[in-house]
mmCIF file of the N, C-alpha and C atoms, coordinates in Angstrom:
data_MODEL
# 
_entry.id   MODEL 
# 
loop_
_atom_site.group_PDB 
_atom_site.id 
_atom_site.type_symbol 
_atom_site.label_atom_id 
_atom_site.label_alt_id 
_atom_site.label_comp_id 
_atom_site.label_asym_id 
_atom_site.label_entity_id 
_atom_site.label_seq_id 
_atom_site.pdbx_PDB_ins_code 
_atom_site.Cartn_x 
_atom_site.Cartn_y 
_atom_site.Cartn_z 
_atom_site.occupancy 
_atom_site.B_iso_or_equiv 
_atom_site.pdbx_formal_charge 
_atom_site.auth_seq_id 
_atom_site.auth_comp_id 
_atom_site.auth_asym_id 
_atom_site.auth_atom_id 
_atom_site.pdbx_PDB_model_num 
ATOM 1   N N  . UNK A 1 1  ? -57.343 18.758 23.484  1.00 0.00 ? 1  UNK A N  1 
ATOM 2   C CA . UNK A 1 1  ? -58.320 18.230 22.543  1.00 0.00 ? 1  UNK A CA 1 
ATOM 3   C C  . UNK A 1 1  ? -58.349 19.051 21.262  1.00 0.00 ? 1  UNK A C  1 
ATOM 4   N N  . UNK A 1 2  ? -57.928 20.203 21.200  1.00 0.00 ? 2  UNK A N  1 
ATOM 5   C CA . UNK A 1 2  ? -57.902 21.473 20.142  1.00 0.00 ? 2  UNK A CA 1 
ATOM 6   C C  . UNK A 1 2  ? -56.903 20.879 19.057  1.00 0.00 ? 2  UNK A C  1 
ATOM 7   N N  . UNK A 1 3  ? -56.147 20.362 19.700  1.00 0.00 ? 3  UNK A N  1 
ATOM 8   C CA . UNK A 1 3  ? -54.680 20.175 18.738  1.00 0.00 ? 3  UNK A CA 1 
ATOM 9   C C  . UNK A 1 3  ? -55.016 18.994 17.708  1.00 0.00 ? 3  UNK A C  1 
ATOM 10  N N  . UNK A 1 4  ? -56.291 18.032 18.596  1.00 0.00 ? 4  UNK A N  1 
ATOM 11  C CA . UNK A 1 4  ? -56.430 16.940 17.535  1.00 0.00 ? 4  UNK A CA 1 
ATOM 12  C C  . UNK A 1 4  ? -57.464 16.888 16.854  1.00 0.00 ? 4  UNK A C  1 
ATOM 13  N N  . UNK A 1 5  ? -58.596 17.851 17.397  1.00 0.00 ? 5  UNK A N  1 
ATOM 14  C CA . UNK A 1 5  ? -59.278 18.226 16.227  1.00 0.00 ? 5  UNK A CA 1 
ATOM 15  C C  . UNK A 1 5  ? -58.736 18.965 14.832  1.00 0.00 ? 5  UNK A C  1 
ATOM 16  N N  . UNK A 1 6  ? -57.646 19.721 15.377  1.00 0.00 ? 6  UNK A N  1 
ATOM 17  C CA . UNK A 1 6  ? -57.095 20.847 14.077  1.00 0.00 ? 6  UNK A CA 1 
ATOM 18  C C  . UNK A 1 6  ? -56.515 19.659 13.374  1.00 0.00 ? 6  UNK A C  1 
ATOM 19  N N  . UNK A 1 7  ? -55.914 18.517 13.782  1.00 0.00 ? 7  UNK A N  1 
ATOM 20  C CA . UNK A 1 7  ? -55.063 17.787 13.027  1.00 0.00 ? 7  UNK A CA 1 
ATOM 21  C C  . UNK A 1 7  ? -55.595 16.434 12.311  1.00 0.00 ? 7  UNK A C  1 
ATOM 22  N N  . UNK A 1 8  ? -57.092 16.566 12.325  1.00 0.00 ? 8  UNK A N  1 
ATOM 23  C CA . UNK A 1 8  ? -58.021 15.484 12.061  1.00 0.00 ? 8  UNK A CA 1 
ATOM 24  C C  . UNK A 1 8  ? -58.180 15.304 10.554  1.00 0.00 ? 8  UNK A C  1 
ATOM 25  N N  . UNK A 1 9  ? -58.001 14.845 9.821   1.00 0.00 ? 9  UNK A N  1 
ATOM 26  C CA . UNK A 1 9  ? -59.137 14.580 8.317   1.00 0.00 ? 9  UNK A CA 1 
ATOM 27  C C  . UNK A 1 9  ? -59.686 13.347 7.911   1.00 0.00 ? 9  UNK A C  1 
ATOM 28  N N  . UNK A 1 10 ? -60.174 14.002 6.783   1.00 0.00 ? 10 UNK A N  1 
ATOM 29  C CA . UNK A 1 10 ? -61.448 12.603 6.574   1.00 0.00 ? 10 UNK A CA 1 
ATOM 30  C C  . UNK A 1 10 ? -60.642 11.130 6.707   1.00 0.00 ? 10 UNK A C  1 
ATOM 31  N N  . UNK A 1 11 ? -59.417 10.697 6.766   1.00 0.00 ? 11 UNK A N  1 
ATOM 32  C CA . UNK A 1 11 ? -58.875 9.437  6.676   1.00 0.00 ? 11 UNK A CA 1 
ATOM 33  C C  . UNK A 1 11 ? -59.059 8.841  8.181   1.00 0.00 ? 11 UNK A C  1 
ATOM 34  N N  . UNK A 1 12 ? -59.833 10.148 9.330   1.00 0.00 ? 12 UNK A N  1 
ATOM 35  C CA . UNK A 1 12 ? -59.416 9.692  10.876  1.00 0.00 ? 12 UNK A CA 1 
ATOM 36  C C  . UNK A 1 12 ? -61.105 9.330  10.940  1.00 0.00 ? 12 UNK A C  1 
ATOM 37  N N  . UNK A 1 13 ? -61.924 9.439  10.047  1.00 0.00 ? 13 UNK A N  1 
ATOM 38  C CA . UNK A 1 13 ? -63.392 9.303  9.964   1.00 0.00 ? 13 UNK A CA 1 
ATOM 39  C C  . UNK A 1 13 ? -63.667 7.953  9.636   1.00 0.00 ? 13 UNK A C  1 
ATOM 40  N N  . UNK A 1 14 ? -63.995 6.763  10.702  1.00 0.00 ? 14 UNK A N  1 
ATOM 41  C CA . UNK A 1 14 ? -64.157 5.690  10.531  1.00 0.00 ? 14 UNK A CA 1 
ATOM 42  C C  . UNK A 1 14 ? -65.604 5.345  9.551   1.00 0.00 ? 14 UNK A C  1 
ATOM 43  N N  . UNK A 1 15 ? -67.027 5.307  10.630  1.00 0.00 ? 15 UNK A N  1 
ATOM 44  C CA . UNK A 1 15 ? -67.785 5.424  10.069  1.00 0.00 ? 15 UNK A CA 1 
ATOM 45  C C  . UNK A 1 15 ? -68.932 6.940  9.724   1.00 0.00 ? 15 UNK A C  1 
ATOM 46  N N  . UNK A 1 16 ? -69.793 7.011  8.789   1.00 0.00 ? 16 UNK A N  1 
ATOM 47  C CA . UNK A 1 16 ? -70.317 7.908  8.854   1.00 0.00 ? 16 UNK A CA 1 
ATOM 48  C C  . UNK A 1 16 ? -71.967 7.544  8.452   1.00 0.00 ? 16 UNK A C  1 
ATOM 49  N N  . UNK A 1 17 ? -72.951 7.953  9.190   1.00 0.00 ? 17 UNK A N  1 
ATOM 50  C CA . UNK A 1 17 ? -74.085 7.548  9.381   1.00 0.00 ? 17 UNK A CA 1 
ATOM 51  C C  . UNK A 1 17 ? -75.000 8.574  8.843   1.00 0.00 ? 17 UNK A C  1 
ATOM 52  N N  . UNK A 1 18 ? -75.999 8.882  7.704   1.00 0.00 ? 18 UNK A N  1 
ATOM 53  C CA . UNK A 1 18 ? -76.674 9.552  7.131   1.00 0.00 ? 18 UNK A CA 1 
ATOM 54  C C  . UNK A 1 18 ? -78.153 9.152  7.168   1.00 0.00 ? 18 UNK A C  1 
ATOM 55  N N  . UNK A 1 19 ? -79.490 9.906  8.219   1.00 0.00 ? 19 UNK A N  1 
ATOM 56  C CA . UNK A 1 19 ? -80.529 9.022  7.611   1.00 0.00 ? 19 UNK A CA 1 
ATOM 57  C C  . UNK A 1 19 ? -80.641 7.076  7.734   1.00 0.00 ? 19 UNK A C  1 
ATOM 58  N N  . UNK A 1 20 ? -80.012 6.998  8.962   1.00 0.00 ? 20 UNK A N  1 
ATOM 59  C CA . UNK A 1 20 ? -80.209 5.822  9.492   1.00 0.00 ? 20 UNK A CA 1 
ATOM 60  C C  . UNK A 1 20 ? -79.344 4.876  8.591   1.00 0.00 ? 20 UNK A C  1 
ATOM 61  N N  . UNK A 1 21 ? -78.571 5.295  7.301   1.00 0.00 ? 21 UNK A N  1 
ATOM 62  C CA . UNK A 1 21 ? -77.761 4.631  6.352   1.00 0.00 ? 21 UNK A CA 1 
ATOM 63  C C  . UNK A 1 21 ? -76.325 4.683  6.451   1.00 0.00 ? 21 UNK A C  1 
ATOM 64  N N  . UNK A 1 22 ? -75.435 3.800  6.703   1.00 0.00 ? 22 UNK A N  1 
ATOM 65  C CA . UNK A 1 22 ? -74.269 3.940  6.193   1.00 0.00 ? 22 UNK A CA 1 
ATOM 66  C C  . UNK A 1 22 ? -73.493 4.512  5.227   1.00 0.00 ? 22 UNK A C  1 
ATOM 67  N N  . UNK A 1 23 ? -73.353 5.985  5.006   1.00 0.00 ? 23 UNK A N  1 
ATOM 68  C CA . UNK A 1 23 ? -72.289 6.462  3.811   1.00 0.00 ? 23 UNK A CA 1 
ATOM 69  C C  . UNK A 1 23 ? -70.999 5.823  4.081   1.00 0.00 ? 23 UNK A C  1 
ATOM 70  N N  . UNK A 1 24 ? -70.448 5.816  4.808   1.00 0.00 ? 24 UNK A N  1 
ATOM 71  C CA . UNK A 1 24 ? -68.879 5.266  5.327   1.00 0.00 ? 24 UNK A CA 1 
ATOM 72  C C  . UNK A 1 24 ? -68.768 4.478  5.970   1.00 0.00 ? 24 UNK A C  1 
ATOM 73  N N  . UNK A 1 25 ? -68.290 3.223  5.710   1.00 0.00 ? 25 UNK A N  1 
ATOM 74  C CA . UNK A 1 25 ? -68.248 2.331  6.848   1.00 0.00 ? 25 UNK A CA 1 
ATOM 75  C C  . UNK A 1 25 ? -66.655 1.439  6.633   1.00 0.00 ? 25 UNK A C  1 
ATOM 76  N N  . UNK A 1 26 ? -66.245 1.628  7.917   1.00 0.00 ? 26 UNK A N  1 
ATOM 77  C CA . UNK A 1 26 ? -64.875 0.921  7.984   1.00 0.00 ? 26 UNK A CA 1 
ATOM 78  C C  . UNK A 1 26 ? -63.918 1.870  7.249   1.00 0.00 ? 26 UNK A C  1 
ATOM 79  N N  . UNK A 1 27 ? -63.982 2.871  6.922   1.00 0.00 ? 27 UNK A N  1 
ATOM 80  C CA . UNK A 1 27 ? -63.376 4.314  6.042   1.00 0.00 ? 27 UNK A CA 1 
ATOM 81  C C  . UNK A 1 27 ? -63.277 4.003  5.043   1.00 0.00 ? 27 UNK A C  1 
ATOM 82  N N  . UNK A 1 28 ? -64.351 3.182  4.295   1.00 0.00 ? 28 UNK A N  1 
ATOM 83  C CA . UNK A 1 28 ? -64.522 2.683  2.823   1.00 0.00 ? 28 UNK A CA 1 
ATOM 84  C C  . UNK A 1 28 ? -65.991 3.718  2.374   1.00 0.00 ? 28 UNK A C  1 
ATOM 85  N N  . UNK A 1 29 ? -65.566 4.562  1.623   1.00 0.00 ? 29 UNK A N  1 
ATOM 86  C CA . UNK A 1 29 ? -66.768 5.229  1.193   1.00 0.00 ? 29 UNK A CA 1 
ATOM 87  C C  . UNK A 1 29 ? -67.436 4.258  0.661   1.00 0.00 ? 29 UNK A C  1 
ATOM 88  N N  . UNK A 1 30 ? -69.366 4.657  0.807   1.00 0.00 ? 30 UNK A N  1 
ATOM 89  C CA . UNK A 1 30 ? -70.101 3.550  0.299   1.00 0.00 ? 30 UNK A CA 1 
ATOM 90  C C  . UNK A 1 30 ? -71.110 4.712  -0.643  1.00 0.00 ? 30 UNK A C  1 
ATOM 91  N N  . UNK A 1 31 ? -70.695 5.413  -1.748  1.00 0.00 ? 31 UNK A N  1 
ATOM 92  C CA . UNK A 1 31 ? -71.170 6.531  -1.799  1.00 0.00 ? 31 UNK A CA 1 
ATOM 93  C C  . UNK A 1 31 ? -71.591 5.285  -3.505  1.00 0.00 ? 31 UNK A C  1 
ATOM 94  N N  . UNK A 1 32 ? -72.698 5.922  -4.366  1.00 0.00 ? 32 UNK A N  1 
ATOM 95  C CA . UNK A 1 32 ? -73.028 5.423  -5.389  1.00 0.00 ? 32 UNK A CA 1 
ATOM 96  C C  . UNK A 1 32 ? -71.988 6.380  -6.173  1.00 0.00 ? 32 UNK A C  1 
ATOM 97  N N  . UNK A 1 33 ? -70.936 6.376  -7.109  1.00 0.00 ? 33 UNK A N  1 
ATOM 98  C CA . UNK A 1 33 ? -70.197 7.422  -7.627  1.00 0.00 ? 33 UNK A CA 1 
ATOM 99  C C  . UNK A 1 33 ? -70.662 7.982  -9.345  1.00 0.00 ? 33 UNK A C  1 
ATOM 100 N N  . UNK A 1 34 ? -71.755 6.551  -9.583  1.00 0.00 ? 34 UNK A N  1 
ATOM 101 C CA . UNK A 1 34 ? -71.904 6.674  -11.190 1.00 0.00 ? 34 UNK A CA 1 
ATOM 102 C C  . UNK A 1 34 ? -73.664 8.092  -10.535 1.00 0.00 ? 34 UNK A C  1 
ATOM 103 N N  . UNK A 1 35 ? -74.033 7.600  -9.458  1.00 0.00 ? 35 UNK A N  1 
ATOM 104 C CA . UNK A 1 35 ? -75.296 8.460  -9.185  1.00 0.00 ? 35 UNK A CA 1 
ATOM 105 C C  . UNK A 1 35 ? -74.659 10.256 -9.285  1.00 0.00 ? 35 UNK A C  1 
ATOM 106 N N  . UNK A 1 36 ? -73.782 9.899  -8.682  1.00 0.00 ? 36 UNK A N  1 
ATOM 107 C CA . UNK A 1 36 ? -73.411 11.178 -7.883  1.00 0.00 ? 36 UNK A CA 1 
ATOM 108 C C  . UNK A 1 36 ? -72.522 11.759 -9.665  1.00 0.00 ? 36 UNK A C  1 
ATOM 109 N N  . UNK A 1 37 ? -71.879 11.372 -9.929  1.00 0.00 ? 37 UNK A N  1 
ATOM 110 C CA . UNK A 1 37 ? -71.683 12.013 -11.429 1.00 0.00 ? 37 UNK A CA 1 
ATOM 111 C C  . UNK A 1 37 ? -72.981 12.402 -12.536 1.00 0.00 ? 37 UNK A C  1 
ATOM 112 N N  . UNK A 1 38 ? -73.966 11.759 -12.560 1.00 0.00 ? 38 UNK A N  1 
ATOM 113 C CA . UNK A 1 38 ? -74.857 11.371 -13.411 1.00 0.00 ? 38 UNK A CA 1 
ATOM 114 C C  . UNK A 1 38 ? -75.716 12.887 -12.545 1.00 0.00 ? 38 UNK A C  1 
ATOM 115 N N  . UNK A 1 39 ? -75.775 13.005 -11.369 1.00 0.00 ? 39 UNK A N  1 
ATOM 116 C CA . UNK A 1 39 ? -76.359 14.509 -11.248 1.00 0.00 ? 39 UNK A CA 1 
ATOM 117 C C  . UNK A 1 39 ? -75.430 15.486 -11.230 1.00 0.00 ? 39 UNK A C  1 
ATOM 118 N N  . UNK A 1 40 ? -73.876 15.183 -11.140 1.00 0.00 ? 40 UNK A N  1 
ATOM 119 C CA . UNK A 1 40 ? -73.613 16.661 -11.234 1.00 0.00 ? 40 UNK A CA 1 
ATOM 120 C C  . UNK A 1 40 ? -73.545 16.973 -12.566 1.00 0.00 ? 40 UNK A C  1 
ATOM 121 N N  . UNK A 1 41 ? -73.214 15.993 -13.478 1.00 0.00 ? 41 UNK A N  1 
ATOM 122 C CA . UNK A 1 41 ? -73.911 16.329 -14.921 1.00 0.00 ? 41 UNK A CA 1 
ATOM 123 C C  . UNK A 1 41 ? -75.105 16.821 -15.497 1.00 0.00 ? 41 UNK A C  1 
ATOM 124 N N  . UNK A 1 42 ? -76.207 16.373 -14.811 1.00 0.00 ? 42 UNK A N  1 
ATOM 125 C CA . UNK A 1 42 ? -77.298 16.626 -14.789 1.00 0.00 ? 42 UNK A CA 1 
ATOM 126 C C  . UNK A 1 42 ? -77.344 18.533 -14.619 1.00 0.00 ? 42 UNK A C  1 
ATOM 127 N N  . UNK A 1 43 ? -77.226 18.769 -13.602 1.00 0.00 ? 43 UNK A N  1 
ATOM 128 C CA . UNK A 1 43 ? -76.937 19.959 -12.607 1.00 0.00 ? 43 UNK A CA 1 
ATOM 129 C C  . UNK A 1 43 ? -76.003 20.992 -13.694 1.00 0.00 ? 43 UNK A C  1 
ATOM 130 N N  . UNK A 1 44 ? -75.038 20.201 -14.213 1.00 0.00 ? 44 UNK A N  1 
ATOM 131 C CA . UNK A 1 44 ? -74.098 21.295 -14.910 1.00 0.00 ? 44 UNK A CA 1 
ATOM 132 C C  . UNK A 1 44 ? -74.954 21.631 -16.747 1.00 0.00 ? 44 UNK A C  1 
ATOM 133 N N  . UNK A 1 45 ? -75.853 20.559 -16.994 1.00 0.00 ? 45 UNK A N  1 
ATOM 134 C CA . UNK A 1 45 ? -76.284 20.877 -18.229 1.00 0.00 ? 45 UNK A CA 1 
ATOM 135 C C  . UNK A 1 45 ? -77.789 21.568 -17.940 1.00 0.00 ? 45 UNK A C  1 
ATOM 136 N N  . UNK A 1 46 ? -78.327 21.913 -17.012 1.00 0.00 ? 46 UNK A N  1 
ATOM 137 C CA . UNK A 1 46 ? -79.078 22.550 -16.595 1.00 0.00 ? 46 UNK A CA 1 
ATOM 138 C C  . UNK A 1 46 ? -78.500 24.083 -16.696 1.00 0.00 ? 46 UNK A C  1 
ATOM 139 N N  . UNK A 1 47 ? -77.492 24.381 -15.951 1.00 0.00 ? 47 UNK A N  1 
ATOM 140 C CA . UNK A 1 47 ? -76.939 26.046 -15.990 1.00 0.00 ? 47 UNK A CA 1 
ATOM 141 C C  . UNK A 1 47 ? -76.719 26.260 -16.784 1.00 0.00 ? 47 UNK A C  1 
ATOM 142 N N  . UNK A 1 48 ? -75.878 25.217 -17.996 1.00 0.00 ? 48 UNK A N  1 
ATOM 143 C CA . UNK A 1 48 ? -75.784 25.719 -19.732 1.00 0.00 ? 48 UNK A CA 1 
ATOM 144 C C  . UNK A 1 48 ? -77.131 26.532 -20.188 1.00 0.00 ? 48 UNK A C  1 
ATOM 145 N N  . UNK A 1 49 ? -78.270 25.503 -20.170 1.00 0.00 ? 49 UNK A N  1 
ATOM 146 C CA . UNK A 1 49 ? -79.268 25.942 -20.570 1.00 0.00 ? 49 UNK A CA 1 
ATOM 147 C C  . UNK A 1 49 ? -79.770 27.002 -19.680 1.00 0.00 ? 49 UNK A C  1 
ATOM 148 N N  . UNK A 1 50 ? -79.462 27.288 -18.769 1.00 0.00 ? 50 UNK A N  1 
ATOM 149 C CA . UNK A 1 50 ? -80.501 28.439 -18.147 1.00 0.00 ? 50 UNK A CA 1 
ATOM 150 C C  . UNK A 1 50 ? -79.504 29.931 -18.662 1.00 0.00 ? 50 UNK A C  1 
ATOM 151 N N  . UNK A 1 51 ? -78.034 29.344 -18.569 1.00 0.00 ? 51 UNK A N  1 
ATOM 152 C CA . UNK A 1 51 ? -77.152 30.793 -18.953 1.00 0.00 ? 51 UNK A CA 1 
ATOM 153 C C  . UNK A 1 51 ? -77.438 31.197 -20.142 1.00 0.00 ? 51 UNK A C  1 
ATOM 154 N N  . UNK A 1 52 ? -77.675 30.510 -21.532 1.00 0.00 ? 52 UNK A N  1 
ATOM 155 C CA . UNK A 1 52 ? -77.842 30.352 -22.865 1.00 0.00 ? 52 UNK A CA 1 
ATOM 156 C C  . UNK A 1 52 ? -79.509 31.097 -22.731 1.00 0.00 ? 52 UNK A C  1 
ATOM 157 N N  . UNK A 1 53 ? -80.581 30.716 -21.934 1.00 0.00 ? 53 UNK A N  1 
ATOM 158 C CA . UNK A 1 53 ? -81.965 31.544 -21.947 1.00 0.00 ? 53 UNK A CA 1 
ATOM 159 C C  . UNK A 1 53 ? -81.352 32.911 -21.288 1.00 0.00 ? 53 UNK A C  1 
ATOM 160 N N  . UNK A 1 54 ? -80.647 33.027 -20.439 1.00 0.00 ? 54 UNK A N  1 
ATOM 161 C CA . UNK A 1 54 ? -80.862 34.397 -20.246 1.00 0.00 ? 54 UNK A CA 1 
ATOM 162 C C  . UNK A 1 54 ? -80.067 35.169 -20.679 1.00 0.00 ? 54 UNK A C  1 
ATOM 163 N N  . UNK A 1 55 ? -78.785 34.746 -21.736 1.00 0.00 ? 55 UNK A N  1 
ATOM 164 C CA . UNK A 1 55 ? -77.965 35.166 -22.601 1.00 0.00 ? 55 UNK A CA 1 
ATOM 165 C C  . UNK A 1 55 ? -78.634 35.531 -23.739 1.00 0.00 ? 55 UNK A C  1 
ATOM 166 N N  . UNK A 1 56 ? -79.929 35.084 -24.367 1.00 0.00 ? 56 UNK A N  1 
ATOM 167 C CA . UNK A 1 56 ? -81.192 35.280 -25.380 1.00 0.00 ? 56 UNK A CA 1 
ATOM 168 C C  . UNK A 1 56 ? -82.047 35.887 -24.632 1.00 0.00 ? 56 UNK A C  1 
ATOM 169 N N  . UNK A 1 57 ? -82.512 36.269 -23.693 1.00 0.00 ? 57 UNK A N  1 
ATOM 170 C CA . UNK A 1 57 ? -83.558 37.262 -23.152 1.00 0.00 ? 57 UNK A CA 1 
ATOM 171 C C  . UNK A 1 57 ? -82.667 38.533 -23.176 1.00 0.00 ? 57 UNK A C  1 
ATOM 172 N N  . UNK A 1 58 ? -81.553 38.531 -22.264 1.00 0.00 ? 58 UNK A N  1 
ATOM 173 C CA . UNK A 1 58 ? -80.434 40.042 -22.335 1.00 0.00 ? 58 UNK A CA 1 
ATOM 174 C C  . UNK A 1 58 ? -80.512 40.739 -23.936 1.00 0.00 ? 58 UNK A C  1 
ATOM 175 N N  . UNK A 1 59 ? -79.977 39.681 -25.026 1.00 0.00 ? 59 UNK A N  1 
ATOM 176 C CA . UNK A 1 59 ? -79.620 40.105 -26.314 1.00 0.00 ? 59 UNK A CA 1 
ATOM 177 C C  . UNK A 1 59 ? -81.029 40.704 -26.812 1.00 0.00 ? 59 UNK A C  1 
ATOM 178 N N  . UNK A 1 60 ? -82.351 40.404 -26.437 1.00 0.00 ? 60 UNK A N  1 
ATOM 179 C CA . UNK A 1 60 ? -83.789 40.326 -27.007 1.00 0.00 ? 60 UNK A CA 1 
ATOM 180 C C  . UNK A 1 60 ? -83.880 41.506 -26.708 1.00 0.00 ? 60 UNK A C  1 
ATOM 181 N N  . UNK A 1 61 ? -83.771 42.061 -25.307 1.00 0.00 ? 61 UNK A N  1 
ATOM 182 C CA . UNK A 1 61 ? -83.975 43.550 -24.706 1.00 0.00 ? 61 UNK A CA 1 
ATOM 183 C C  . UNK A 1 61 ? -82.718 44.760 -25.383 1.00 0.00 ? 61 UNK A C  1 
ATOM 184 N N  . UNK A 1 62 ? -81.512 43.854 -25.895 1.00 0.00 ? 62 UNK A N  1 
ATOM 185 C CA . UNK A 1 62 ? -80.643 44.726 -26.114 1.00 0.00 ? 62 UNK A CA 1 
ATOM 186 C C  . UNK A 1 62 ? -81.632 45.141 -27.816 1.00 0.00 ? 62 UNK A C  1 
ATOM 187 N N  . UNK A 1 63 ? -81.756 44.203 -28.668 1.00 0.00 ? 63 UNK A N  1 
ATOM 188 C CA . UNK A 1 63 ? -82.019 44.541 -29.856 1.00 0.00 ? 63 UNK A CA 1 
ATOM 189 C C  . UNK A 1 63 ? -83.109 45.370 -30.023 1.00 0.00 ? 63 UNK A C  1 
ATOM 190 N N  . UNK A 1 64 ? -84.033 44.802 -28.996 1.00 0.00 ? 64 UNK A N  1 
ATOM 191 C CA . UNK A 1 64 ? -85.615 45.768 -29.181 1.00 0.00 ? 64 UNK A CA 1 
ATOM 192 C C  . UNK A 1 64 ? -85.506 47.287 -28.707 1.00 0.00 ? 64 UNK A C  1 
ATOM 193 N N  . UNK A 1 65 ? -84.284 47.772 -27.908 1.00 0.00 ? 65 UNK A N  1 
ATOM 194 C CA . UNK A 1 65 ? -83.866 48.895 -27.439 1.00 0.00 ? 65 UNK A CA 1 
ATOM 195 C C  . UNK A 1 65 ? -83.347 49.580 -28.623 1.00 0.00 ? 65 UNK A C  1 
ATOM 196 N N  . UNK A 1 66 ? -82.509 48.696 -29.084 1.00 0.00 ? 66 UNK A N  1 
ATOM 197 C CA . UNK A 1 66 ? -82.083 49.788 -30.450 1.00 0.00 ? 66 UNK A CA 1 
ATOM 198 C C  . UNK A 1 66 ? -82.752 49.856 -31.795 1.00 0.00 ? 66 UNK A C  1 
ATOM 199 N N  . UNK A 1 67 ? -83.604 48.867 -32.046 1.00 0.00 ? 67 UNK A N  1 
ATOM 200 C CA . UNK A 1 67 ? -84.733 49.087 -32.800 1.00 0.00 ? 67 UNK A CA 1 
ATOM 201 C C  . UNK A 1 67 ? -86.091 50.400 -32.430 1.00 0.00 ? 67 UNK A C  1 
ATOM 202 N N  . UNK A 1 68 ? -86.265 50.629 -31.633 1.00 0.00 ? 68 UNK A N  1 
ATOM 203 C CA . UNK A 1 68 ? -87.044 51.768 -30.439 1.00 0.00 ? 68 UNK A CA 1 
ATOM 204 C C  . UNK A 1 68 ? -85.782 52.553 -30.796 1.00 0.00 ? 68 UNK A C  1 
ATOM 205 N N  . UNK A 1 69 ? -84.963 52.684 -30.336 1.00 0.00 ? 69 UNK A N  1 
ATOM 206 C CA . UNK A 1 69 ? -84.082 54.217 -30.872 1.00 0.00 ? 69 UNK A CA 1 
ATOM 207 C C  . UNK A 1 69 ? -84.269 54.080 -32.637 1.00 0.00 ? 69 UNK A C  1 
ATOM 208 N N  . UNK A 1 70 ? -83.872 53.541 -33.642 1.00 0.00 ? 70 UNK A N  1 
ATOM 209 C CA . UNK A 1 70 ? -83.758 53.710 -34.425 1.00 0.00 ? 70 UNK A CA 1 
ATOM 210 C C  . UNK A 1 70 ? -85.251 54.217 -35.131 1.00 0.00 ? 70 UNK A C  1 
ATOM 211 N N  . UNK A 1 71 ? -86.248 53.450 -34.904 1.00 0.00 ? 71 UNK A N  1 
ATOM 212 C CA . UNK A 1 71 ? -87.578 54.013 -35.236 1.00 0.00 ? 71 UNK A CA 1 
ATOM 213 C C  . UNK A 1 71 ? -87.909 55.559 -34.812 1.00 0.00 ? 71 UNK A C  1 
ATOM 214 N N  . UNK A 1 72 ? -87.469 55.466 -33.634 1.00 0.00 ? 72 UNK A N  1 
ATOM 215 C CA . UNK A 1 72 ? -87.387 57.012 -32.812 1.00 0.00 ? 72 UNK A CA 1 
ATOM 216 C C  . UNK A 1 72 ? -86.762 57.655 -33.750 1.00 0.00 ? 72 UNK A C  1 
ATOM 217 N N  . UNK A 1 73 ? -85.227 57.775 -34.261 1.00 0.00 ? 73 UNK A N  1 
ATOM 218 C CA . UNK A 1 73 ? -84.774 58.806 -34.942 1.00 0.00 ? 73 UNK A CA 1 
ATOM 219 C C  . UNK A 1 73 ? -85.515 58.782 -36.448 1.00 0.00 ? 73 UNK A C  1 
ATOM 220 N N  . UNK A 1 74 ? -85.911 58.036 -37.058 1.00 0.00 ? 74 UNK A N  1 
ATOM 221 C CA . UNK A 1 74 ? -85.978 58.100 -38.054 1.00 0.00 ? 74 UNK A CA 1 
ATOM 222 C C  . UNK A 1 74 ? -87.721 58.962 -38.202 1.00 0.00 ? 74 UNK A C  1 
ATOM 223 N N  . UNK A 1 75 ? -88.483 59.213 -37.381 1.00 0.00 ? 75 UNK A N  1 
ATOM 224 C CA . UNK A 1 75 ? -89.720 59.354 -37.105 1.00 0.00 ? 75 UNK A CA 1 
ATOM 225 C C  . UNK A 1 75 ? -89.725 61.051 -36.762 1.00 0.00 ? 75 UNK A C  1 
ATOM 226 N N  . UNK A 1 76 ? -87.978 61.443 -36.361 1.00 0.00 ? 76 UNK A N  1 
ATOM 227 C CA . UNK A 1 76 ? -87.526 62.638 -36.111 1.00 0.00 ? 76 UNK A CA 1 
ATOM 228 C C  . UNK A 1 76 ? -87.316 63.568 -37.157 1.00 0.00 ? 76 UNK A C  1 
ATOM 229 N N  . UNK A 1 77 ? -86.810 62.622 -37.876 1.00 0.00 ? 77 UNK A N  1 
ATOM 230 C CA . UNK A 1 77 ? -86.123 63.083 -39.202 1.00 0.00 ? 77 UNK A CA 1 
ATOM 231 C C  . UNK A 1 77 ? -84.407 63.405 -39.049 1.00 0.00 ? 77 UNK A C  1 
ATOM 232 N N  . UNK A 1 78 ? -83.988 64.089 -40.028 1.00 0.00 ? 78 UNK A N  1 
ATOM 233 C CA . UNK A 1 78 ? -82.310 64.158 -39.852 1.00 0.00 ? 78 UNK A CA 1 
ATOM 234 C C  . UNK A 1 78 ? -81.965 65.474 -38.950 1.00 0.00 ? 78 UNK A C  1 
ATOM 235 N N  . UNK A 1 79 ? -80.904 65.108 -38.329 1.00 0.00 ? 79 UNK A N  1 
ATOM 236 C CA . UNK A 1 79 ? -80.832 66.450 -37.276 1.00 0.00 ? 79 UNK A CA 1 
ATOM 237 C C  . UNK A 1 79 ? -80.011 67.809 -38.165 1.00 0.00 ? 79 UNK A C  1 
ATOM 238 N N  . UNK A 1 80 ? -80.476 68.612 -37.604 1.00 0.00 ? 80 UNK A N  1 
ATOM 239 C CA . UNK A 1 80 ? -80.084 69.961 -38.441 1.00 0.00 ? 80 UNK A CA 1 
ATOM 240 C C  . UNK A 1 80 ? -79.260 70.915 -37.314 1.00 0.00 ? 80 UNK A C  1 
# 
């Protein structure tokens, strides 16, 4: 039985039953494909925007750090 599980793929998957619904039936995917694009789009313009906020929070802490040093030295005066 080992040998034909290892040698199985999705083409040996007749039907497939999700939630009392048919995803697969007769090995004809019954999947919505414009849904299923329309969120991974969704999904992928979401991480733009979250990488882009925390690419502007990083840079915010970088600038206010060297503004704080620079006030610092200058408050020192010139080193001797």
């Amino acid at each position: 039985m080992r040998a034909v599980t290892l040698s199985a793929d999705v083409s040996n998957v007749e039907h497939v039953i999700v939630d009392g619904e048919f995803s697969k039936r007769d090995v004809r995917l019954l999947a919505d494909l414009a849904k299923a694009i329309s969120a991974v789009q969704d999904s992928r313009d979401y991480l733009v925007q979250a990488a882009a906020a925390a690419k502007s929070l990083a840079q915010a802490a970088v600038d206010a750090e060297a503004l704080e040093e620079a006030e610092g030295a200058q408050l020192e005066g010139p080193v001797q």
